[in-house]
N, C-alpha and C positions, 0 to 999 in steps of 0.2 A: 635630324629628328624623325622619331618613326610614325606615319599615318595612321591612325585610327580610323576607321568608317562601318556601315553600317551596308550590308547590300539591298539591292531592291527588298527581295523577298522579307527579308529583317524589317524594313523600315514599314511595308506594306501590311502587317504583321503588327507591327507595334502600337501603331496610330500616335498619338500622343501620350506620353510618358513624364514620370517624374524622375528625379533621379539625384543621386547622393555624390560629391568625391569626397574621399577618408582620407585622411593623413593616416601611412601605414604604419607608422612609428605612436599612435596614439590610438589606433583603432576609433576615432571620431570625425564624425561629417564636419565639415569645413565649410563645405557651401550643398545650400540645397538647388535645383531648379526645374523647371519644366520646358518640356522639348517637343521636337519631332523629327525624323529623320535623321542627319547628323549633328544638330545642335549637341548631345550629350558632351563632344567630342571637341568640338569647337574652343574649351580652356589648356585641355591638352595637346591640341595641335597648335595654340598660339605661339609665333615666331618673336611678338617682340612686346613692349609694354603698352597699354594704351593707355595716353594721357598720365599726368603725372598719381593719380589714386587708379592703382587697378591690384586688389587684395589677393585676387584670386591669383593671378600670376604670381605675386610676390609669393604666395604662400607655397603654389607650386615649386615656382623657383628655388625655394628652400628646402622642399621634400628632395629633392633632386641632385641639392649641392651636399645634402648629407646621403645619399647612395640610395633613397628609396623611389618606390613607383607610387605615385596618386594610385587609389584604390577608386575603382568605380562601380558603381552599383546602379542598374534600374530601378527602383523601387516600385512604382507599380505602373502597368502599360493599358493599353487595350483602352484608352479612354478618350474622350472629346478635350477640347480646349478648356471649357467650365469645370470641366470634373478634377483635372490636372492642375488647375490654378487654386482649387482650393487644396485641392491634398498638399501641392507646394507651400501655400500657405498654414495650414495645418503642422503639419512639420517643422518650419521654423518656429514658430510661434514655441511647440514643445521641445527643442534641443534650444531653444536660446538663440535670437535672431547677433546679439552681443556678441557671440562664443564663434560666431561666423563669418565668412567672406560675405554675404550679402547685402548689398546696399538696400535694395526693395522688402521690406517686411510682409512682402504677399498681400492678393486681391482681400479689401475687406477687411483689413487686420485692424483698423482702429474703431471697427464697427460691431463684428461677428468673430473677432478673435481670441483668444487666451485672456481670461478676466478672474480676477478676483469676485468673491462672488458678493461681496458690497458693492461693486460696480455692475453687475447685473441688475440686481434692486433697483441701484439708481435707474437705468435705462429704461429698466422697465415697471416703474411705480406707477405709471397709468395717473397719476393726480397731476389735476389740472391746478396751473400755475393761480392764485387768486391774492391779490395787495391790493388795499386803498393809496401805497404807498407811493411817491414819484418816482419812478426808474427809467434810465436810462439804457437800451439793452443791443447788445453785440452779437453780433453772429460769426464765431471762430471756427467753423466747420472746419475749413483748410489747417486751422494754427492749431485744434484740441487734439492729443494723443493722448489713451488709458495711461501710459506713464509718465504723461507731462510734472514737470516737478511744479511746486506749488510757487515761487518766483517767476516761472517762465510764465504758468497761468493768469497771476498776477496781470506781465507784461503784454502777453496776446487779448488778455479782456480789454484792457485800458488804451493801450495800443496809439494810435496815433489818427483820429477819423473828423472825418469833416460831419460836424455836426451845428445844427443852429444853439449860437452863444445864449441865447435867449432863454429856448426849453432846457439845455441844458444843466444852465442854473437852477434849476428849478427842480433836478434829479436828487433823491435821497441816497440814489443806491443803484450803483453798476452792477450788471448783469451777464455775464456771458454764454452764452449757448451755442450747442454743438449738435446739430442735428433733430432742432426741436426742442430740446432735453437742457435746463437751468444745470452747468458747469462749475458756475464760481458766483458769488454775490457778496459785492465789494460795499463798503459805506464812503459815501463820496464825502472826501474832506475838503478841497480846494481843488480849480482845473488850471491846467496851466497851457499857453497858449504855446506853439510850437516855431515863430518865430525864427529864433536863435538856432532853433535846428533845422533851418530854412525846408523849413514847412507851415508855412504865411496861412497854408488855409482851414492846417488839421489843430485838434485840441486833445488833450488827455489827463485825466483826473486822479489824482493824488487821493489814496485811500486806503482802507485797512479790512480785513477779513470782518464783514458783517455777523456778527455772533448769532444774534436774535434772528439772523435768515437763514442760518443755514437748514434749516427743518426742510426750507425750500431747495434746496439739492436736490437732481434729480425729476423735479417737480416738468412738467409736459406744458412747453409754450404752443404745441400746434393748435388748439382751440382758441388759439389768443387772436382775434383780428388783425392786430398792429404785425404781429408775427409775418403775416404774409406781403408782406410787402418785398418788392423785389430788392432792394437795398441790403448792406451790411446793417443798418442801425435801426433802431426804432426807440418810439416813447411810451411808457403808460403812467396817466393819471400827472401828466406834464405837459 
């Protein structure tokens, strides 16, 4: 197999870089990523599979076995680490991170990346969360994605948390938040104890898409005191 690299002067020269391979039989990116020095080179010098999921190889490996060459492309150079992570991210996000070999969706991407513009609003309604009502409220930072389907949301609000049996009870309406920001607002119908799913100490509540909240979507838990608690969970007005 033949080496690809990059010489001093090249690499010294480039800084950090973004960079595309094309399938040359379809004229489209494959995989996007950001480099420095010889990383670009590093999927096409690869000798063997790593681990049983490696897309890029495969995908390589098939341009190959039908007579063609990966196509490579620098896309843009001469930049810092920051600057390179986002344009990598930038880029997926616009070709379709699905359409691609890439497992990572880029710095940022569930934060600052490709959105519908009702999900903009949301993030950024600036209204402050306000209920007399009892809730029980989640913090799904890690578990929320802008294309989480609405079952999974469901599942990561309600999820499985060590919470007091007492206040609990006493919740009208599950809540889950992603970065400050009211996700999902659930109506607690019954909770069920986890047990049987030898999880003795966690609980999670059977419920259904609260109609009469959803206005509150969107709505900004950071001025809320209970909010700051260092915890997954918290209560208001329970």
């Amino acid at each position: 197999m033949t080496q690809f690299f990059f010489n001093r002067n090249t690499i010294d020269n480039l800084k950090f870089y973004v960079y595309g391979l094309k399938d040359p039989f379809t004229n489209k990116y494959f995989y996007i990523g950001k480099g420095k020095a010889n990383r670009v080179f590093s999927h096409v010098n690869q000798k063997i599979k790593r681990g049983i999921d490696d897309p890029k190889y495969d995908k390589i490996q098939e341009i190959r076995s039908q007579g063609g060459k990966v196509k490579i492309d620098i896309i843009r150079h001469g930049l810092d680490e920051r600057q390179a992570l986002l344009i990598e991210s930038c880029l997926i996000d616009t070709l379709g991170v699905n359409q691609m070999a890439n497992k990572v969706k880029g710095i940022d991407h569930d934060r600052f990346g490709l959105m519908p513009v009702n999900v903009i609003k949301q993030i950024y309604k600036g209204k402050d969360f306000k209920t007399s009502a009892p809730c029980v409220c989640f913090k799904i930072n890690k578990a929320w994605n802008k294309n989480i389907k609405i079952n999974e949301l469901y599942d990561k609000t309600r999820s499985w948390w060590r919470l007091s049996k007492t206040r609990s009870q006493k919740a009208m309406y599950g809540i889950g938040i992603a970065f400050g920001i009211i996700r999902s607002i659930y109506k607690i119908n019954s909770w069920e104890d986890g047990g049987k799913y030898n999880r003795p100490t966690r609980i999670r509540f059977h419920g259904e898409k609260a109609i009469d909240m959803q206005k509150h979507i969107g709505d900004s838990m950071l001025n809320q005191p209970n909010h700051r608690v260092s915890g997954p969970t918290f209560y208001i007005n329970c």
